[in-house]
DSSP file (Angstrom, degrees, kcal/mol; ACC not computed):
  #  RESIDUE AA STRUCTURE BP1 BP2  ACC     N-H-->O    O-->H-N    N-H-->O    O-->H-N    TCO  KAPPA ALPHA  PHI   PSI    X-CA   Y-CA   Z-CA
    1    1 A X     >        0   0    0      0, 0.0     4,-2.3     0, 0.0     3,-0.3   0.000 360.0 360.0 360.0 123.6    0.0    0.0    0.0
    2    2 A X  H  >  +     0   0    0      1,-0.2     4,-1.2     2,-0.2     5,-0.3   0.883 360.0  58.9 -19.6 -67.5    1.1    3.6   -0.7
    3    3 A X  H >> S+     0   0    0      2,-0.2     4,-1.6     1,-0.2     3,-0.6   0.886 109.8  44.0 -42.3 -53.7    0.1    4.8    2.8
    4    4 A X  H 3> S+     0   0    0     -3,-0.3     4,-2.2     1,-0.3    -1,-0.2   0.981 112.4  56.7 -79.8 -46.9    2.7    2.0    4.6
    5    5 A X  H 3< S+     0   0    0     -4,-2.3    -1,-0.3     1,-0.2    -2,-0.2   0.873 112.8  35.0 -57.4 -33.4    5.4    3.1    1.9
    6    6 A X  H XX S+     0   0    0     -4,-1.2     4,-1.3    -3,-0.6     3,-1.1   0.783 114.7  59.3-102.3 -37.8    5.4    7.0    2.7
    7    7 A X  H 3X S+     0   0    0     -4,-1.6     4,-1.6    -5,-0.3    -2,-0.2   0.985 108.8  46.7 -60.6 -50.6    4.9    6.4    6.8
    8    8 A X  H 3< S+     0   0    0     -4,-2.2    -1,-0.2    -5,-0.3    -2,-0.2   0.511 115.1  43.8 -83.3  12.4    8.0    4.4    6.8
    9    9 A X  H X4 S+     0   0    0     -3,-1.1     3,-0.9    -4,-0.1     4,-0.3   0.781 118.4  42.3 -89.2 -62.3   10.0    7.0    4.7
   10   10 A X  H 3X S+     0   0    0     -4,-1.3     4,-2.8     1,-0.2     5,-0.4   0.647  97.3  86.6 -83.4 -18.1    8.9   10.0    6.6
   11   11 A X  H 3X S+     0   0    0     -4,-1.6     4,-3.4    -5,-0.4     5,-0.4   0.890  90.4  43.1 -40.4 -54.9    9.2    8.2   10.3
   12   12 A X  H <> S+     0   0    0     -3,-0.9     4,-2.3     1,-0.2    -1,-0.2   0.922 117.0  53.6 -70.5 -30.4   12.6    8.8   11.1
   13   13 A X  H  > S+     0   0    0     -4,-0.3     4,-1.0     1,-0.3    -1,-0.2   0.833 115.4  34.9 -53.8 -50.6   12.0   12.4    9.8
   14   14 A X  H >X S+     0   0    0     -4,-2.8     4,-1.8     1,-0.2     3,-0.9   0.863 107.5  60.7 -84.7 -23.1    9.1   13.2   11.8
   15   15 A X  H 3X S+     0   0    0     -4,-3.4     4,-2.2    -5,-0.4    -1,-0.2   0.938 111.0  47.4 -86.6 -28.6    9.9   11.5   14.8
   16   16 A X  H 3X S+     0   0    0     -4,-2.3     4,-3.7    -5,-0.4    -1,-0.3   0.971 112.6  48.3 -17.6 -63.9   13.1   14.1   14.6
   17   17 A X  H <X S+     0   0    0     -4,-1.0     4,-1.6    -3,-0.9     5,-0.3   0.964 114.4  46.0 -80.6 -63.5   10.8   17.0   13.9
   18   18 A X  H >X S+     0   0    0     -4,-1.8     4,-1.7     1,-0.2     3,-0.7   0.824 112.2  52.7 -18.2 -63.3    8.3   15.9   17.0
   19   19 A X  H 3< S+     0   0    0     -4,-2.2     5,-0.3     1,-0.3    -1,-0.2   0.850 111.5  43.7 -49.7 -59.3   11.3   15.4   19.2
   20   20 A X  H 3< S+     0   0    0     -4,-3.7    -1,-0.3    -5,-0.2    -2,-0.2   0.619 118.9  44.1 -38.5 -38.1   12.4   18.8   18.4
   21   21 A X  H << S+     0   0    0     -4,-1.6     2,-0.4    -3,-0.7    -2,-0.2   0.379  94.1  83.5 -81.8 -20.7    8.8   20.4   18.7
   22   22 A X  S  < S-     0   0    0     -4,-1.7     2,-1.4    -5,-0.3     0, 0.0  -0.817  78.1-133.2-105.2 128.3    7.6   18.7   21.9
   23   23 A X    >>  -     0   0    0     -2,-0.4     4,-1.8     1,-0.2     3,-1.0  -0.604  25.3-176.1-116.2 105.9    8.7   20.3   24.8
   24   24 A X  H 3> S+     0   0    0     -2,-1.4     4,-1.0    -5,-0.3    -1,-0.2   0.300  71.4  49.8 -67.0 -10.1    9.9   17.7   27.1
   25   25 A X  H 3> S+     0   0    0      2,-0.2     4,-1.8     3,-0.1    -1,-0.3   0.697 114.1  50.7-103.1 -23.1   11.1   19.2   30.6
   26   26 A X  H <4 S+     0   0    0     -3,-1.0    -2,-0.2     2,-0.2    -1,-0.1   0.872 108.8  48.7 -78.0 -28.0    7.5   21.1   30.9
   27   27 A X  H >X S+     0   0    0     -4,-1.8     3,-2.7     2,-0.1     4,-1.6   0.965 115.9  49.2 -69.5 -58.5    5.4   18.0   30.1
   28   28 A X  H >X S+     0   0    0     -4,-1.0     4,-2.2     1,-0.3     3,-1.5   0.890 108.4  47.7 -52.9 -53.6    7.6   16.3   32.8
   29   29 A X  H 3< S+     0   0    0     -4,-1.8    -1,-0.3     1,-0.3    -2,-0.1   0.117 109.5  61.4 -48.0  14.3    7.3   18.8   35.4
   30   30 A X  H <> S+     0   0    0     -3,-2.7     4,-1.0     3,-0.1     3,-0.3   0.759 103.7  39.1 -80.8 -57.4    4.0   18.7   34.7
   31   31 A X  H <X S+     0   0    0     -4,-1.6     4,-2.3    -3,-1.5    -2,-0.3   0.557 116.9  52.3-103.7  -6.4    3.1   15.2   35.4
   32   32 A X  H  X S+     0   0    0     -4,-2.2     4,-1.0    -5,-0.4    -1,-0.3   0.660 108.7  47.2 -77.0  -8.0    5.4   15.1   38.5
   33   33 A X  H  > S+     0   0    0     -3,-0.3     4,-1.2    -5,-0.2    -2,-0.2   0.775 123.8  38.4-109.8 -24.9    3.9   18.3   40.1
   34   34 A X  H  X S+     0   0    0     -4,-1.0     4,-2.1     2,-0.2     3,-0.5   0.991 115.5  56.6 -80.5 -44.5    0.0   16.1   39.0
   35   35 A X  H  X S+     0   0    0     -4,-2.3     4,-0.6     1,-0.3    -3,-0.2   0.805 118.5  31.6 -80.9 -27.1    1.8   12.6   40.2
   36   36 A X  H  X S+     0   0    0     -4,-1.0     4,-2.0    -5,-0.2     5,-0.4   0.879 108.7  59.5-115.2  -0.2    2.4   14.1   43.4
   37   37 A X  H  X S+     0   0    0     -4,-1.2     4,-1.3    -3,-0.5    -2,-0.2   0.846 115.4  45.9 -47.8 -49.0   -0.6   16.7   44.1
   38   38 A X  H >X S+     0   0    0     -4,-2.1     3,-2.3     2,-0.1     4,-0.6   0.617 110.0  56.5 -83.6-100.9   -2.9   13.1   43.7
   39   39 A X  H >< S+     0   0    0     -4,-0.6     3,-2.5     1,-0.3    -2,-0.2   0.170 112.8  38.9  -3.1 -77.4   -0.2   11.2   46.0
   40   40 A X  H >< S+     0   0    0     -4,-2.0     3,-1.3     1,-0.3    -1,-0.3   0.861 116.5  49.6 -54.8 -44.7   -0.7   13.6   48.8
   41   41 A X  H << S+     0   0    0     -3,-2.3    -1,-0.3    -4,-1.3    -2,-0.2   0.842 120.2  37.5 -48.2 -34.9   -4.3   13.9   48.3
   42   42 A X  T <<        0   0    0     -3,-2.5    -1,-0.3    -4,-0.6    -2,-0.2  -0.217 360.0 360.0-122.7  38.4   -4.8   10.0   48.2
   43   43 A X    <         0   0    0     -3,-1.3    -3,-0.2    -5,-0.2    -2,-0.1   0.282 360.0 360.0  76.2 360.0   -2.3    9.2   50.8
């Protein structure tokens, strides 16, 4: 199929472009300041 031929060119490319685009210490400090805000709350 077309579609599987052009997802497995463009993969390494986008997952670059993601990597680059996603901003990875605010999503973590994110879910640690929610993973422990529910801890404390729920013992």
């Amino acid at each position: 199929m077309a579609y599987d031929n052009w997802r497995a060119a463009l993969r390494p490319v986008l997952l670059r472009v993601y990597g680059a685009a996603y901003d990875h210490r605010s999503a973590y400090a994110e879910a640690h300041t929610n993973a422990r805000a529910y801890a404390l709350a729920h013992g």
